[in-house]
N, C-alpha and C positions, 0 to 999 in steps of 0.2 A: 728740256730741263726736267730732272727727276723730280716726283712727287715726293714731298715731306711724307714721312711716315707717319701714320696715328694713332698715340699712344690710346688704349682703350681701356675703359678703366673697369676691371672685373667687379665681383662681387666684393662688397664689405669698402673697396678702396674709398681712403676718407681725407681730407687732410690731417685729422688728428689719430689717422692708424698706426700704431709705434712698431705690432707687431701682430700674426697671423698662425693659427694651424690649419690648411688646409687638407682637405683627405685626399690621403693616396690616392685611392681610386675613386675615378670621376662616377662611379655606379653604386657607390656608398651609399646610403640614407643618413649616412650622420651627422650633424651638423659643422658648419665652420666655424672656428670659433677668431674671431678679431678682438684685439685689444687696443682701445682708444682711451688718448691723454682726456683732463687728469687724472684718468682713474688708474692708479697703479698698482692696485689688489685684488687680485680675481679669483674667487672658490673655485670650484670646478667639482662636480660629483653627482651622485641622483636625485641629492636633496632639492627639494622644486626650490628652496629657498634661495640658491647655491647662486651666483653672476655667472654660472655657466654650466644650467641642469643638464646632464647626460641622460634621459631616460632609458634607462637598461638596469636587468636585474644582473649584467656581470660588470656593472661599474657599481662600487663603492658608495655608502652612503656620504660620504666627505674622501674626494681622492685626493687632491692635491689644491696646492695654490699655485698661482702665477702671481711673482711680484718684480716689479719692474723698479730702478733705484732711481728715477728720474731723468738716467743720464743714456748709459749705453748698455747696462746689463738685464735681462730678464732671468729670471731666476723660478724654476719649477720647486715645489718643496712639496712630497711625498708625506703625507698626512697620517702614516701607519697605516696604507691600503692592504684588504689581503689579497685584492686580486695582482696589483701591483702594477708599474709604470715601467717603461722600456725607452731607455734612450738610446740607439742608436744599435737596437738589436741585444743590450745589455740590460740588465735589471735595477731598478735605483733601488737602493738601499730603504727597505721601509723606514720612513722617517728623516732620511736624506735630502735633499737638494743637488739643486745643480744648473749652474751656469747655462740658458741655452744658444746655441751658436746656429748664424742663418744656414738652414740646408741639411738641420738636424732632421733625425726620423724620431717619432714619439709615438707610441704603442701604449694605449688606456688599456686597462681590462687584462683577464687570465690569460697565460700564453704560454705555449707550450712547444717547446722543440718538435718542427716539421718531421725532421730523419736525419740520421747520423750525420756527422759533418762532412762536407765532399772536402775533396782533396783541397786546399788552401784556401778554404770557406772556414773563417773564420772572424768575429762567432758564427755559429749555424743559422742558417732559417727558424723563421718564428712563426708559429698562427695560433689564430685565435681557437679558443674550445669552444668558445657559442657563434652563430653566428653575426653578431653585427663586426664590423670589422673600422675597431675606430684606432684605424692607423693616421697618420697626420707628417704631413713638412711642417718643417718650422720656417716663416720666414719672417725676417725683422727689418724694420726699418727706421731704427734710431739715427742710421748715421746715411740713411741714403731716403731718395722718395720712392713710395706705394706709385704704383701704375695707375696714375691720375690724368684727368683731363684736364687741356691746357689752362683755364683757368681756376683748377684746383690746385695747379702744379706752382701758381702764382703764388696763393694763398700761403702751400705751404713751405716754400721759400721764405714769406715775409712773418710767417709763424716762426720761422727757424730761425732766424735775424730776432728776433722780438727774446723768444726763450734763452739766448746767448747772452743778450745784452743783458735780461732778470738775473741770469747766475751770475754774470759778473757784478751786478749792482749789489745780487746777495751776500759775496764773496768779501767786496768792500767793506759793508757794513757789519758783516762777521770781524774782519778784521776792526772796524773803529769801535767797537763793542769791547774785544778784548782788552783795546790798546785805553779805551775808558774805565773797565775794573783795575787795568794796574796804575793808572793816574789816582783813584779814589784811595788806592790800600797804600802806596805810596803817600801820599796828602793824610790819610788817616794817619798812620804811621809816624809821620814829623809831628801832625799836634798834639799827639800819648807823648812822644819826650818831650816837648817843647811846653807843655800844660804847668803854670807854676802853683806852687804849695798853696792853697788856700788856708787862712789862719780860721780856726776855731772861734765863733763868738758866742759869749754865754747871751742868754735869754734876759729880756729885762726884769724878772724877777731876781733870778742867783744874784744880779748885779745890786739890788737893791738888798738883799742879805748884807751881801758883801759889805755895802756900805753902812748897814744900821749896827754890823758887828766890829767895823772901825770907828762907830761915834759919828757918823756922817760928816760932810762934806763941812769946815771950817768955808766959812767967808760965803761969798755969794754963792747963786747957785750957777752953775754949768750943765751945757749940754752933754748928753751922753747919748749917743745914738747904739741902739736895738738893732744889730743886723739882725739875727737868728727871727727877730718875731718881726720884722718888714718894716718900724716901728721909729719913730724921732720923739724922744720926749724928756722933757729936760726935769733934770731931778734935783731935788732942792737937801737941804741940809736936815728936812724935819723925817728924812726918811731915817 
């Protein structure tokens, strides 16, 4: 009977790894950089402040971000570098973004065309002008697992079942949310028309004007109730 194979679980592999740059070359000195949930904003640059210091004086003091949308996209966004960012042997646009896809190449720092283009090399070779050479795969794992062991493979199975059932239950409640603003503006809406005329009542002073410039009240006296002053008080003839 053949032996099960065993998955080994590299560097960085986590159950909450979503996604990975590792270096080209296994003889690099630059670091790996992993991205683990829920954090889905990552600087990147020399700034020792940065969620992912590059120290090199040919990376930028702020090169770029990593932002992840919760779901299945990672998104690089070029921070106005001058040394400039390379996806897939192409230049990102200083101040651009862009979607990364697994199996991408990503080139931090100044680069500069090897030598002419060979014949159906296209685009040309790239390297670096200093030397650290922080070339990088991209690999993602939104929608598949990180090379884990078996019982982190369990974990993050039961991680993935857990996070489906949250967006769902978020989705819901997004939707009973909206479907409760148009019950309220509706319902608001019927009591504006449906609101009837409230009469005007004078004050129980104007009212006893009133009465002392008609000669007051013949015969007994009668109640006159005060809405405007909150007020019941029964007013006699001598007013």
């Amino acid at each position: 009977m053949a032996a099960t194979p065993t998955i080994v679980a590299t560097e960085g592999a986590h159950p909450l790894l979503y996604a990975s740059l590792v270096p080209i070359s296994p003889l690099t000195k630059v670091p790996r950089i992993d991205l683990y949930k829920p954090k889905a904003l990552y600087s990147v640059g020399r700034n020792p402040r940065s969620d992912i210091p590059l120290v090199s004086q040919c990376i930028d003091w702020s090169l770029c971000t990593l932002q992840w949308d919760g779901r299945d996209e990672v998104r690089i966004v070029d921070l106005f570098s001058a040394n400039g960012i390379w996806i897939n042997r192409r230049r990102l646009t200083p101040g651009g973004s862009r979607v990364l896809q697994d199996g991408d190449t990503v080139f931090f720092s100044l680069c500069r065309l090897r030598d002419a283009p060979r014949h159906g090399e296209n685009p040309p070779r790239l390297r670096y002008e200093v030397g650290e050479n922080y070339a990088y795969t991209y690999h993602q794992y939104t929608d598949r697992s990180p090379p884990l062991s078996s019982i982190d493979q369990s974990a993050w199975t039961r991680l993935n079942e857990l996070e489906s059932s949250h967006r769902r239950i978020e989705e819901e409640l997004e939707k009973l949310r909206r479907e409760r603003e148009d019950v309220l503006k509706e319902r608001q809406s019927l009591r504006s028309a449906c609101t009837p005329v409230v009469r005007a009542f004078r004050c129980r002073k104007t009212v006893a004007q009133d009465i002392r410039q008609l000669g007051g009240y013949p015969g007994a006296t009668r109640p006159l109730c005060c809405f405007a002053c909150g007020l019941s008080r029964t007013l006699s003839s001598e007013y």
